[in-house]
C-alpha positions in Angstrom: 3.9 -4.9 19.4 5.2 -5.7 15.8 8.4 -5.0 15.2 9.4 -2.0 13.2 12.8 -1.0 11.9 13.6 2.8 11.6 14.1 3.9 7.7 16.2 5.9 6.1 15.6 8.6 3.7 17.7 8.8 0.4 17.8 11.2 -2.4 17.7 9.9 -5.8 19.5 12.5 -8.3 19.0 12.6 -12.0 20.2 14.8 -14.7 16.4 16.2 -15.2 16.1 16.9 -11.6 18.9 19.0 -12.0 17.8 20.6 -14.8 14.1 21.5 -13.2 15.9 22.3 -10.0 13.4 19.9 -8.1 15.0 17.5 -5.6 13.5 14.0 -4.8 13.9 12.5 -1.7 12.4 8.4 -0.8 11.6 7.2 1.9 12.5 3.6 2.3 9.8 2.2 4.2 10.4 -0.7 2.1 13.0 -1.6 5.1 11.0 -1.2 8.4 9.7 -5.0 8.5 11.3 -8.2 6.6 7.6 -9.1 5.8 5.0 -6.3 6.7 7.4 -4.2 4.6 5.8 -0.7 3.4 2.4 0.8 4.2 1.4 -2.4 5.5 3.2 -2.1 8.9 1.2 1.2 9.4 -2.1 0.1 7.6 -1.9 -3.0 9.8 -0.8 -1.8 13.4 -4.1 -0.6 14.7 -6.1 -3.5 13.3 -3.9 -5.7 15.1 -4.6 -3.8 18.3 -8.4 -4.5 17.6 -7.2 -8.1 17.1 -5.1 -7.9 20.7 -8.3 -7.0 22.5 -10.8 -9.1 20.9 -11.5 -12.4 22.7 -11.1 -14.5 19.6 -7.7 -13.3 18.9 -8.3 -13.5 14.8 -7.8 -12.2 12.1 -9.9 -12.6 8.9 -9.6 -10.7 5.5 -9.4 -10.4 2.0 -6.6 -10.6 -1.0 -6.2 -11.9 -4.4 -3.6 -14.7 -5.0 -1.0 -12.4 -4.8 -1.9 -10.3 -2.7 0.7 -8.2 -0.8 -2.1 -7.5 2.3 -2.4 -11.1 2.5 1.1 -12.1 2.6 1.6 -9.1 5.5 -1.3 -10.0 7.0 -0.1 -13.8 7.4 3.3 -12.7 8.6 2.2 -9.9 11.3 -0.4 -12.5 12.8 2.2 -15.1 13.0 4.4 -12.7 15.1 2.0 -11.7 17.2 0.7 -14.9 17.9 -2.5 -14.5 16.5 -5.1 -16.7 14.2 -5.3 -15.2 10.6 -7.7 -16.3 8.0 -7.7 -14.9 4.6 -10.5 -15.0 2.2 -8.6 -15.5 -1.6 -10.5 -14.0 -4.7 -10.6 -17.2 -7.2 -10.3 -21.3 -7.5 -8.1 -23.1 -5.1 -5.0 -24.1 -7.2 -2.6 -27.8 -6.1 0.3 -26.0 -6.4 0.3 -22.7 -4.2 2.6 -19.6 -5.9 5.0 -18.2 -3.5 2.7 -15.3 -1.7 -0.1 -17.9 -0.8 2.7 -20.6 0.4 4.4 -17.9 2.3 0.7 -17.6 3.9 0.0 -21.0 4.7 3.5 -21.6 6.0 2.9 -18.9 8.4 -0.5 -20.1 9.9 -3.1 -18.7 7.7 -6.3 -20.3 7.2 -7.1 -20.1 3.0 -10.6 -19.9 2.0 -11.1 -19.7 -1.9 -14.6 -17.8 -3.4 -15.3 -17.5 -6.3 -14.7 -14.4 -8.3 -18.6 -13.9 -8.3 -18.8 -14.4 -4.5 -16.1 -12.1 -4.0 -17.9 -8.9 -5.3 -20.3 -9.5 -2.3 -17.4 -9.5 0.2 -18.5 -6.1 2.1 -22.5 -7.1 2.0 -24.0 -8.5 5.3 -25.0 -11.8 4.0 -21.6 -12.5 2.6 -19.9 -11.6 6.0 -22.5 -14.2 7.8 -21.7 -16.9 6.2 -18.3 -16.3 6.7 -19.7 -16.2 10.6 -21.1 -18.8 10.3 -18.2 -21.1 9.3 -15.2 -19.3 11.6 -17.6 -17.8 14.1 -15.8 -15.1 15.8 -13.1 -12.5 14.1 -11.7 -9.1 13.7 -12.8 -8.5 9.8 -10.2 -6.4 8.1 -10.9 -5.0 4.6 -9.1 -6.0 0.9 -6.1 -3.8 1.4 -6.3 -3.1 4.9 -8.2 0.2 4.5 -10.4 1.2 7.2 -10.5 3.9 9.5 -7.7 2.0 11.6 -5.3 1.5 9.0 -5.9 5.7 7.8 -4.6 6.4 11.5 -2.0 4.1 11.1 -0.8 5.8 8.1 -1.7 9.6 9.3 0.5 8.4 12.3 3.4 7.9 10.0 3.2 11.3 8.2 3.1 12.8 11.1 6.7 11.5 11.7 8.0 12.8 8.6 9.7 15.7 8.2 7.3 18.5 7.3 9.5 20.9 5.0 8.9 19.2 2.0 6.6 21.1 -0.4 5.2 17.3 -2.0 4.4 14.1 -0.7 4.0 11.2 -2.8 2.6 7.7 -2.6 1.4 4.7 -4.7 -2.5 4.4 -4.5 -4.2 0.7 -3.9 -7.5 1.1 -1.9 -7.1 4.9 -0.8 -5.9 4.3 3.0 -2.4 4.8 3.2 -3.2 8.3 0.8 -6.2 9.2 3.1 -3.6 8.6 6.4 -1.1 10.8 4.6 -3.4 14.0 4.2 -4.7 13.9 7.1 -1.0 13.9 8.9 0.6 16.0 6.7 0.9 19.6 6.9 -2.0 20.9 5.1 0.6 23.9 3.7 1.7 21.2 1.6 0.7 18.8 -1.0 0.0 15.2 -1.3 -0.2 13.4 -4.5 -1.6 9.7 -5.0 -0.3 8.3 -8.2 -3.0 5.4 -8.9 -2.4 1.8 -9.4 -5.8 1.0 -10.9 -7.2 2.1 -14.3 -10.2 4.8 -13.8 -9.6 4.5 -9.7 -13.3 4.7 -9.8 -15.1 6.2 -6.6 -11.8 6.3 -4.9 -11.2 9.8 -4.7 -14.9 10.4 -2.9 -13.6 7.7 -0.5 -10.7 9.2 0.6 -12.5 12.3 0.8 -15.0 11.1 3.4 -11.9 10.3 5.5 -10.9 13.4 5.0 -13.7 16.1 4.3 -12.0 19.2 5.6 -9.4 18.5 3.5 -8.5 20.1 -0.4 -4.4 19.7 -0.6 -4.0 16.9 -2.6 -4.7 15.2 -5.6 -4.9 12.0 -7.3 -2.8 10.9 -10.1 -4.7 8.5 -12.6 -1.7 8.9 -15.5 0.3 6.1 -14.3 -1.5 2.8 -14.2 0.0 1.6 -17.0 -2.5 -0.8 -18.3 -4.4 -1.2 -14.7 -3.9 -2.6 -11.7 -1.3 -5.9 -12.0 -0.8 -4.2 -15.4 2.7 -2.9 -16.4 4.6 -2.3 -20.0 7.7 -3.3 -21.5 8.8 0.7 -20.8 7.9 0.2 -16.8 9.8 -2.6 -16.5 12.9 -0.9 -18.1 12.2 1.6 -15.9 12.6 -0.4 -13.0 15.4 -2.0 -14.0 17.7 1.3 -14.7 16.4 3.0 -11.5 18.4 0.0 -9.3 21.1 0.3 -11.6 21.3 3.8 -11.2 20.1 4.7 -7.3 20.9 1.0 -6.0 17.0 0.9 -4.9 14.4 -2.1 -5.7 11.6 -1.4 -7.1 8.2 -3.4 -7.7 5.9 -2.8 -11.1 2.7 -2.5 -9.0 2.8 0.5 -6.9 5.7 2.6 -6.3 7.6 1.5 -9.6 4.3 3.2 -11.1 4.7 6.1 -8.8 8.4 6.9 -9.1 7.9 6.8 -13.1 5.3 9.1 -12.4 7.5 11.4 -10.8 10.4 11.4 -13.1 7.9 11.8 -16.1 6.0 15.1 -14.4 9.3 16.4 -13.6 9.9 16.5 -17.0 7.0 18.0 -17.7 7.2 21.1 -15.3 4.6 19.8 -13.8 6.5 21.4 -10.2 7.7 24.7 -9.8 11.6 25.1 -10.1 12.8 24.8 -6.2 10.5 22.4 -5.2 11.2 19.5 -2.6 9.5 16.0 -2.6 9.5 13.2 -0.4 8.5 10.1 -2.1 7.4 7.1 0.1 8.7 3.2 -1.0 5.5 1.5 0.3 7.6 -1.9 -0.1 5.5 -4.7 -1.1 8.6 -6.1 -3.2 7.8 -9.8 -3.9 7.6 -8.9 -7.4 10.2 -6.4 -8.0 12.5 -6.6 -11.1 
């Protein structure tokens, strides 16, 4: 079993808080694993079962050169013992950057595509070749998000407390949002706040993992410029929100998200007495 380290849950107060009467609690899953921080420890627990069971005992899947699934990925495998091999979107480079070294150091296998080659990744010809040259492996998707990784994450919200009238959680590839709705209380509502400019298609996906379900919504305000993409203003952001609540924040995902937040509070975008729990999906190798 990976390990896991129990989180604790913060409130962050502001002056416009106040002032809407909303409170904002997070969630610091950011803390439950040194390096399968976040989402990823939940997105990545049942796959790993799948990899426990299967006779090859790897791991193969996808990620860009910083990817923070691949860097997880590489560190889960390597506690566990396992074989990992990840698949990286673009040229092989002399010099590694720090996610990909992590990676290597940690046992994985890189194999570089090319950016063309890697828009195939989910077609059947694609995965035989890949077959063909690693022969057998447990295939996990860019991200992590497959049905095992949405009951991973539906796990996790059902451990949370249910009396808040909001969740909230960054947005990649739709699993960890998908997870949440389904393990939530469906009294209540979840909000996605997307990383990716236009998010197209992924609110039909999340809906097929979840088709009996309407309480929740997806943010698409808050990508600022796209995924990878951030602004002068985000980063400032990031910046006074340690200074002010002590907490770390990446420009990727939840730095997007808690911005989000604070700007829709403003807004009045919750009624006055409201209660949300944010979730700090970790992922901090870039944070400011």
């Amino acid at each position: 079993m990976l390990a896991y380290q129990s989180t604790p849950l913060v409130e962050i107060h502001d002056p416009a808080f106040a002032e809407a009467g909303i409170r904002v609690m997070l969630k610091r899953e950011d803390l439950n694993h040194p390096y399968v921080s976040g989402n990823k420890w939940w997105k990545l627990k049942y796959n790993l079962e799948k990899v426990f069971q299967h006779p090859s005992k790897t791991l193969l899947t996808f990620g860009g050169a910083y990817s923070n699934h691949l860097y997880a990925a590489a560190a889960a495998c390597h506690e566990l013992g396992f074989r990992s091999i990840g698949v990286v979107r673009g040229e092989e480079h002399p010099l590694l950057n720090d996610t990909l070294q992590f990676a290597k150091d940690r046992g994985m296998q890189l194999h570089y595509v090319s950016r063309e080659s890697y828009r195939h990744k989910t077609e059947a010809d694609f995965i035989e070749t890949l077959e063909k040259e690693f022969s057998s492996f447990v295939l996990v998707p860019e991200g992590g998000s497959n049905e095992e990784a949405v009951q991973g994450a539906s796990e996790f919200a059902a451990s949370l407390d249910p009396s808040f009238d909001y969740l909230c959680c960054p947005v990649g590839t739709g699993g960890t949002l998908a997870g949440l709705i389904r393990g939530y209380p469906p009294t209540k509502t979840v909000l996605g706040f997307s990383a990716l400019k236009g998010a197209y298609g992924m609110a039909e996906e999340i809906q097929r993992w979840c088709p009996s379900k309407t309480n929740w919504q997806l943010i698409t305000d808050y990508h600022f410029g796209g995924y990878a993409k951030f602004t002068p203003d985000l980063l400032q952001f990031i910046v006074q929100f340690k200074e002010d609540h002590g907490v770390p924040l990446e420009p990727i995902y939840t730095g997007k998200m808690m911005s989000g937040i604070f700007d829709l509070i403003k807004q009045g975008f919750f009624k006055r007495g409201s209660t949300l729990l944010a979730i700090h999906t970790g992922g901090l190798q870039g944070k400011y």
